[in-house]
C-alpha positions in Angstrom: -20.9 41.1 17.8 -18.5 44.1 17.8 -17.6 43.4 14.1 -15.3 45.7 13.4 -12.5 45.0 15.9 -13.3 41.0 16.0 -13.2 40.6 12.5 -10.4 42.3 11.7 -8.6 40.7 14.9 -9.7 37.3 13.0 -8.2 38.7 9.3 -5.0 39.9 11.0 -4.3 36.2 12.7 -5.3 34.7 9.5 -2.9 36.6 7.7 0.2 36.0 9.9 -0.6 32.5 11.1 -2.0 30.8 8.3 -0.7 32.8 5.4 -4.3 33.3 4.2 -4.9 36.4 2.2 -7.3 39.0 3.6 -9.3 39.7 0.8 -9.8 35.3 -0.1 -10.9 35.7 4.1 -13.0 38.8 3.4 -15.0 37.6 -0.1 -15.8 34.1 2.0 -16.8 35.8 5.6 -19.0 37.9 3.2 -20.5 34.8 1.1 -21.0 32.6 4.3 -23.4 36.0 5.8 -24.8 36.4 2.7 -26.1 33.1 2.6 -27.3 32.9 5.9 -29.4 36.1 5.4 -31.0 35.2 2.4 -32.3 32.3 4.7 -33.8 34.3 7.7 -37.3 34.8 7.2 -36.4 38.5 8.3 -34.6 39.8 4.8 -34.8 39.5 1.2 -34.3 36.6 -1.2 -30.8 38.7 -2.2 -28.6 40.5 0.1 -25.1 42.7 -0.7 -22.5 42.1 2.5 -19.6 44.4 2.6 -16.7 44.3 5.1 -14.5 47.3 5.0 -11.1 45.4 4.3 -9.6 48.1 7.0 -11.5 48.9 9.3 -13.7 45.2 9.9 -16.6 47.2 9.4 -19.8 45.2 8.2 -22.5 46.7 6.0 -25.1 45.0 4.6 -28.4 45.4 2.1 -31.4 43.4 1.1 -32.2 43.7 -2.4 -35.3 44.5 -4.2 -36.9 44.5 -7.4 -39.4 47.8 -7.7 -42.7 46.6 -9.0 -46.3 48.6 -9.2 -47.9 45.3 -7.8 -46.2 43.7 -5.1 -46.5 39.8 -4.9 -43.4 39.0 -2.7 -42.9 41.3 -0.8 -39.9 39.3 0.4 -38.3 40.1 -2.9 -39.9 43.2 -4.5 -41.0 47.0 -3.0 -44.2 48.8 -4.4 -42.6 52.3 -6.9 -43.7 54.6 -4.0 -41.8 53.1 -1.1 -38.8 52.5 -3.1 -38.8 56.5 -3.6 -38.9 57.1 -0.3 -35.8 55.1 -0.1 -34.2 56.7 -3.5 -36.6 59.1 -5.6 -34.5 58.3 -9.0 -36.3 54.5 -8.3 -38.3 53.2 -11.5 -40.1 50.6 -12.3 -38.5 47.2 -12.9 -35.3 48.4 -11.5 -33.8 47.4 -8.2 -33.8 48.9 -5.1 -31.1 48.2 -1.6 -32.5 48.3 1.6 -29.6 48.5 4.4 -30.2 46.2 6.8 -29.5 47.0 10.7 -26.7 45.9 12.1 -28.7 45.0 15.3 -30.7 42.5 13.4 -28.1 41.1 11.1 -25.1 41.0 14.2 -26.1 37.5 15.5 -26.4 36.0 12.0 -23.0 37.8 10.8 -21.3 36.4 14.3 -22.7 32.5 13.5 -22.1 33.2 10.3 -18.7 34.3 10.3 -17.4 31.8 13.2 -18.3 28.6 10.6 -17.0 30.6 7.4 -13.5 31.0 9.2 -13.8 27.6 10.5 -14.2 26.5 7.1 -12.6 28.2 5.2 -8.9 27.7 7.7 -9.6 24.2 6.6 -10.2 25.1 3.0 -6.8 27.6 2.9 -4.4 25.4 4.7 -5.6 22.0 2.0 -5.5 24.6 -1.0 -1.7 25.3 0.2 -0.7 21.9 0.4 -0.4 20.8 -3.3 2.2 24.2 -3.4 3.8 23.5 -0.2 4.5 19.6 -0.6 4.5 18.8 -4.5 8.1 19.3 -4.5 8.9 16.7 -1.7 7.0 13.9 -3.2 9.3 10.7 -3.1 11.6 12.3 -0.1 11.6 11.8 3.8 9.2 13.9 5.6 9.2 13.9 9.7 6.4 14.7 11.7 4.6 14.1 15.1 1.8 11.4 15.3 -1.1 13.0 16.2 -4.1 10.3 16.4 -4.7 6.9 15.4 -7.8 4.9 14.1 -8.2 1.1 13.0 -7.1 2.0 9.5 -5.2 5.1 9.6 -2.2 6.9 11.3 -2.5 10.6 11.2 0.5 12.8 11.3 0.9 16.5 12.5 4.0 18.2 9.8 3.1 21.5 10.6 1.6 23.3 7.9 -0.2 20.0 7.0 -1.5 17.0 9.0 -0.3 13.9 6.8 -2.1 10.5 6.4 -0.1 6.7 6.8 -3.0 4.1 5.9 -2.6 0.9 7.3 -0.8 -0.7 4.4 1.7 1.7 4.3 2.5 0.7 7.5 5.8 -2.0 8.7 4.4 -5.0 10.5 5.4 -4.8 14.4 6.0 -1.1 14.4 3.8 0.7 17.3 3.3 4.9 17.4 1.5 6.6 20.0 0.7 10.0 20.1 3.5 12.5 20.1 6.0 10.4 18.8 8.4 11.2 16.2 8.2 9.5 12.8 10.1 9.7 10.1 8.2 8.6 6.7 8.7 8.9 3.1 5.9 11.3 1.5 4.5 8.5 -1.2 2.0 10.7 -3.1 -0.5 13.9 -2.8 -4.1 12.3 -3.6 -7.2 14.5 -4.4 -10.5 14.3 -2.1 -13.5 15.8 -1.7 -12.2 17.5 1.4 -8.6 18.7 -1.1 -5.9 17.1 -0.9 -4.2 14.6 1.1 -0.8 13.7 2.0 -0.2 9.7 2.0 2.8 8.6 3.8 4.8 5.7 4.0 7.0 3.2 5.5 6.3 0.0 3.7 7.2 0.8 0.4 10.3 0.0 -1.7 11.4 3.8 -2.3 11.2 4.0 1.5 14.5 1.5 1.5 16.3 3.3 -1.1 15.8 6.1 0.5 17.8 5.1 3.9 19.9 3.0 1.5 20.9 7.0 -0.6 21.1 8.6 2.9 23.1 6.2 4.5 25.7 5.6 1.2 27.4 8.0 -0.6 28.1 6.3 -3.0 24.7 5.5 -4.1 24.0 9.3 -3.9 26.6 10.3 -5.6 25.5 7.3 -8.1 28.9 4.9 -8.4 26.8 2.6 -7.0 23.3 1.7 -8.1 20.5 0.2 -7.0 19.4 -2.4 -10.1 16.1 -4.2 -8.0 14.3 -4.2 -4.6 12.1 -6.3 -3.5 10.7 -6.1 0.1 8.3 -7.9 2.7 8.0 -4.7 5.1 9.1 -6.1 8.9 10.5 -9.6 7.3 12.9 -9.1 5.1 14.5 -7.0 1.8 16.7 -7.7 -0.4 18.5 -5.5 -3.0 20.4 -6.4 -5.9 23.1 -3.4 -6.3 26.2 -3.0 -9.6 28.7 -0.6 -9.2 29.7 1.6 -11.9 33.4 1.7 -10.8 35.3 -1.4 -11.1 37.8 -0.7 -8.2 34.5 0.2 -5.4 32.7 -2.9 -4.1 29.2 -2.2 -4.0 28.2 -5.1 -1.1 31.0 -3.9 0.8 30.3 -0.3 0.7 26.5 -0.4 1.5 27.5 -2.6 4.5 30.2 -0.5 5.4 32.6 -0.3 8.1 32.2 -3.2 10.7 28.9 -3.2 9.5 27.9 0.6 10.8 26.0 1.9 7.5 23.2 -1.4 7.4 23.1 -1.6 11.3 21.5 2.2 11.2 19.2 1.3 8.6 18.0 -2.3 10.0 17.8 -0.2 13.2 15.3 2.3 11.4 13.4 -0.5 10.1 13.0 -2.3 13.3 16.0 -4.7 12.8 14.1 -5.9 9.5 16.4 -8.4 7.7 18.1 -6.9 4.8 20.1 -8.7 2.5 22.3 -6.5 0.1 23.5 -8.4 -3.1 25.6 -8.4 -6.2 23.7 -8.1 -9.2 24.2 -10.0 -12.3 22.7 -9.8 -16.1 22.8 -13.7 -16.7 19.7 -15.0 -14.8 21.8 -17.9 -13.6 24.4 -16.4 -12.0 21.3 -13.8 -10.8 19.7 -16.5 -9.2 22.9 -17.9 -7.9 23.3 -14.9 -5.8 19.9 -14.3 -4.8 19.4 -17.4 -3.5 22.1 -18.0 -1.2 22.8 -19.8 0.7 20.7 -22.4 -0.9 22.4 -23.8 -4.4 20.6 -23.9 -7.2 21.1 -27.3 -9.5 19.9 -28.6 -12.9 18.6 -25.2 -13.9 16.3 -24.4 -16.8 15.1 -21.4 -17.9 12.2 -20.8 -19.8 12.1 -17.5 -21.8 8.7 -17.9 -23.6 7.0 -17.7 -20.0 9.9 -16.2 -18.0 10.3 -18.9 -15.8 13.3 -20.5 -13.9 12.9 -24.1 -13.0 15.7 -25.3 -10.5 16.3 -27.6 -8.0 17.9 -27.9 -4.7 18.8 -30.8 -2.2 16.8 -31.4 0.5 19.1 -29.7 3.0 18.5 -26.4 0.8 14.7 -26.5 0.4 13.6 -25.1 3.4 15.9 -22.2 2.8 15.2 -21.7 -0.9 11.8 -21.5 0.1 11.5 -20.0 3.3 9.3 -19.0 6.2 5.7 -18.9 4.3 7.6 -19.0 1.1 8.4 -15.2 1.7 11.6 -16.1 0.8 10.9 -17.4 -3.2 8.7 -14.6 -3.4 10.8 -12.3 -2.4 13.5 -13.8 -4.7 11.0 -13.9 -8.2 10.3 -10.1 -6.9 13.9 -9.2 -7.0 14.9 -10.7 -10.3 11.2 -10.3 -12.2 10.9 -13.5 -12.8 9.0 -16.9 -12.1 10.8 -19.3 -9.9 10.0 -23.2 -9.8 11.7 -24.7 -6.9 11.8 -28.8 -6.7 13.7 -30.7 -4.4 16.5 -32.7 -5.9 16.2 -35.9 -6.6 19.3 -38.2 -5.2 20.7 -41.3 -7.0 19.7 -43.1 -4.4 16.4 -42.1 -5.0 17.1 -42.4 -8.8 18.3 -46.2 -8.0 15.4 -47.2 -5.6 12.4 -45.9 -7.8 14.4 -47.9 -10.7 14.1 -51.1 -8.5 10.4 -50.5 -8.1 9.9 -49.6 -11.4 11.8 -52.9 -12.4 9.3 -55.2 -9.9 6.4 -53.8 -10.6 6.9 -54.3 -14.1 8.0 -57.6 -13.0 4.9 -58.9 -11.4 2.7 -57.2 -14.4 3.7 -60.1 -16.9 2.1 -62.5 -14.4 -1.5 -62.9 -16.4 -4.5 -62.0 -14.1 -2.1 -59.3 -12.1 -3.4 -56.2 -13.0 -0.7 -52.7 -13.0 -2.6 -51.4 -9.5 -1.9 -54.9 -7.8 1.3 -55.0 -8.7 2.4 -51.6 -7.6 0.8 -52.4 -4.7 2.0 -56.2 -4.0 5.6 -54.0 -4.3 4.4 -51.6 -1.9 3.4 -54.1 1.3 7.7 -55.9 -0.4 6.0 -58.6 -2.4 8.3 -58.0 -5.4 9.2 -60.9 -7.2 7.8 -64.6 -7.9 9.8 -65.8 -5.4 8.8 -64.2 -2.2 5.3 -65.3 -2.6 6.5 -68.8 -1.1 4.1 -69.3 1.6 1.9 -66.4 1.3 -1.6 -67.3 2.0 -4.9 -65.1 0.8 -4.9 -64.2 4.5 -2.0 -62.5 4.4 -2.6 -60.5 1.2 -5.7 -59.4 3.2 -3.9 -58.5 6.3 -1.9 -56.4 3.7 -5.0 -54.5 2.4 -6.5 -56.5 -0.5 -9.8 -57.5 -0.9 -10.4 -61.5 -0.1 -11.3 -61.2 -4.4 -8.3 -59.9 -5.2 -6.6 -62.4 -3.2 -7.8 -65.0 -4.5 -7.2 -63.9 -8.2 -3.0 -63.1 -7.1 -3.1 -66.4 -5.4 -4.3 -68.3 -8.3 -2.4 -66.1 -11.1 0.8 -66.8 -9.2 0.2 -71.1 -8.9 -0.9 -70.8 -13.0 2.0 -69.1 -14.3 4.3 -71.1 -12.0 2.9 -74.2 -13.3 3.5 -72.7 -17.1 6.3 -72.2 -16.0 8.1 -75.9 -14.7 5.9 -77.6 -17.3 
């Protein structure tokens, strides 16, 4: 290994193309030879490396402790020899023994090959906290470089940034050298330094597009009051304007619809639903759950719950595809939603006639609340309707030939009661 020229080739490149700082490259090409020497069966247990910051030139000495008795010879020298080396030697002192540059060059070029791989990696993750910190929370756009089951990894140029798969959109599809455009979520530490976690799932990731593409949510005359957001289904966002005389909806929508057109096209054409916002949890819900209407609402502060209804036309919008929907809609407003389906007069009106018959056929002694209910079910629902029915036809209906018997013979009694 010519180290002189290569290494100070390597520390020049490093300097320029990394921004690493010579003497951080110089203390860890000496360590990393250092420590490989002390392991060769040829040196010392302790050796001194030096690398002439200048020049590249490598120098480097075992070290000794003088001794009168030698017992390792890998780590002491008998007085005599050491003061052929230096006569002002003494006992119990230590003594350097240069090593030859012949012997040491194919350790130093090993050596010095993993210490710059290493420490490139160790530099360039040391200079990403300082480099990144400040765009936390702001789009970043880089290149995708590779893909694995779980992760997306993305070249930024100083720094290679990681998109795990939950911070992915549903439906979306990279392949390698394609440009993305992500929100930088957060700078996590790891035993390898730190790591830059992207994002294109999360809420801020919508604000974001929804600040870029609206002034006047930059500028903050209009703002954003909640977010809620299945990534490649749907998101809505509650907005208020601070301005009486701007329209918040029709601002973010824009022009013919121009301003949510580029963002649904960002997303993928995920649905995005922009809304007024509103204080009053009624008239909150009102909006959020359009077009569905909500009726015979209660709210329940205790627990934070809304219970509402809607007609049957409406619950299958209320709801929605997998309930995404209602989730999406308790998301927005934080708070719980109980959606029932309205019930009709007609409904009101029939269930009242049931109720009425069953109760009906309950005074008959012998009858007991389960046969009647069900003698209303198969339409037996008065006293007068069980002209001709036989125990055979109760069975055909699903009673037991007991039970049968016991209507048949309850009804006959009280009738008799009855005329006599």
């Amino acid at each position: 290994m010519n180290t002189g020229s290569e290494i100070i080739a390597v520390l020049e490149y490093m300097e320029k193309e990394k921004g690493i700082a010579r003497n951080d490259m110089i203390k860890t090409i000496q360590e990393a030879i250092r420590s490989a020497a002390i392991k060769s069966v040829q040196f010392g247990r302790d050796v001194r490396v030096c690398i002439h910051p200048k020049t590249g030139n490598l120098q480097a000495w075992a070290i000794y402790e003088v001794v009168d008795s030698v017992a390792d010879p890998s780590a002491q020298m008998h007085l005599l020899k050491a003061q052929e080396l230096d006569p002002k030697a003494q006992l119990g002192g230590i003594i350097e023994k240069e090593i030859s540059p012949t012997l040491l060059g194919r350790i130093a070029a090993q050596s010095a090959r993993q210490a710059i791989s290493q420490s490139v990696r160790y530099f360039e993750k040391g200079r990403i906290h300082e480099d990144f910190k400040n765009q936390v929370g702001k789009f970043i756009t880089g290149t995708v470089r590779s893909e694995d089951r779980r992760n997306l990894f993305i070249d930024l140029g100083k720094a290679e940034g990681i998109m795990p798969f939950h911070e992915r959109t549903p439906g979306e599809d990279y392949r390698p050298g394609d440009s993305i455009r992500c929100l930088l979520l957060r700078i996590e530490s790891s035993a390898n330094g730190p790591e830059i976690i992207l994002s294109r799932a999360c809420n801020q990731f919508i604000s974001k597009l929804l600040e870029l593409e609206v002034s006047e949510i930059a500028d903050g005359t209009i703002v954003i009051r909640g977010l809620a957001r299945e990534a490649g289904y749907r998101t809505k966002v509650a907005i208020e304007s601070k301005e009486l005389n701007v329209d918040p909806v029709g601002a973010c929508i824009g022009t013919r619809g121009i301003r949510i057109r580029s963002i649904c096209k960002e997303l993928g054409n995920e649905k995005i639903d922009i809304l007024h916002y509103y204080a009053d949890p009624v008239k909150f819900l009102a909006e959020a759950i359009r077009p569905a209407v909500p009726r015979n609402i209660q709210i329940d502060e205790q627990d934070h719950r809304i219970y509402f209804e809607v007609s049957e036309e409406d619950l299958a919008i209320a709801i929605g595809k997998r309930g995404l929907n209602a989730k999406l809609t308790s998301k927005l407003m934080n708070w719980k939603l109980s959606i029932n389906k309205e019930v009709s007069q007609k409904d009101i009106r029939f269930s009242q006639r049931i109720q009425k018959a069953t109760q009906g056929l309950n005074d008959i002694p012998g009858i007991s609340d389960e046969m009647a209910q069900k003698l209303v079910t198969v339409g037996i629902t008065g006293l007068d309707v069980f002209e001709g029915v036989t125990v055979e036809d109760l069975q055909s209906s699903g009673f037991t030939a007991e039970e049968a018997d016991t209507i048949i013979s309850s009804v006959r009694q009280f009738k008799s009661q009855a005329t006599a």
